[in-house]
N, C-alpha and C positions, 0 to 999 in steps of 0.2 A: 618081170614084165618083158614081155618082147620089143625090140626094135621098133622105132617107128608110132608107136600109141602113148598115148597120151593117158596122164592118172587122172581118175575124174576131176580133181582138184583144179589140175590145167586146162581141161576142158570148157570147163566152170568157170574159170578166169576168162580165159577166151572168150565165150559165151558174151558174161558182164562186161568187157570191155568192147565188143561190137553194138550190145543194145546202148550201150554208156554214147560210142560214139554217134548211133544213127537216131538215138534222140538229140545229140546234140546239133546235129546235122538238120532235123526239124524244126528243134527252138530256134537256130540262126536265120535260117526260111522265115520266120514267121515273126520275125525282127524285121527281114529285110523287107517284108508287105505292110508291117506297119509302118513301117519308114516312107515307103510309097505311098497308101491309104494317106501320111498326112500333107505329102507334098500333091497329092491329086487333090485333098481338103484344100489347102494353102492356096491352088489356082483355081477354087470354084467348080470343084466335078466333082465336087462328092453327090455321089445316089447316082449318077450315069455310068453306064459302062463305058469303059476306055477303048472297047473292041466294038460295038454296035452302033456305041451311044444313045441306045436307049434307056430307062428310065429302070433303076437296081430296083425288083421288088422290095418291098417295104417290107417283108416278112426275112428275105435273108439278109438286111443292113440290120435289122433288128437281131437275128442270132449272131449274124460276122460284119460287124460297125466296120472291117477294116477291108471290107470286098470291092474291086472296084472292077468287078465282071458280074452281069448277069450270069446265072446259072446255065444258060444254052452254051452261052462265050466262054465260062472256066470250066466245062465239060471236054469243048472242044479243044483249049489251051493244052489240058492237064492229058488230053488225050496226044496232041501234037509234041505235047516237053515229055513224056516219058522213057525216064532211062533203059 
């Protein structure tokens, strides 16, 4: 093998240890919104957005209980936080 390259084995490790970390990197995220979800629950805002304050449709607290952006607002959030 020449210089420089990698056996697929190393590769493959490599690989597994990047997806290993950026799911772990997700579940932490989605820790830390339910974390949030229940201290905005604990002050009485749950179903408002915390960005508009208007009224969380009922069809996305129903698929994501722990949303606390209308869908206009965590469009535009996830558009404003990206890496």
């Amino acid at each position: 093998m020449s210089k420089g390259f990698r056996s697929a084995d190393e590769t493959q490790a490599l690989s597994d240890q990047a997806v290993s970390e950026t799911i772990g990197e997700i579940l932490a995220k989605d820790r830390q919104q339910e974390e949030h979800a229940a201290e905005v629950r604990a002050h009485g805002g749950y179903g408002m957005c915390e960005d508009c304050g208007r009224a969380i449709g009922k069809e996305r607290l129903e698929a994501l209980p722990s949303a606390t952006r209308c869908v206009a607002c965590q469009a535009t959030w996830e558009q404003a936080n990206r890496p």
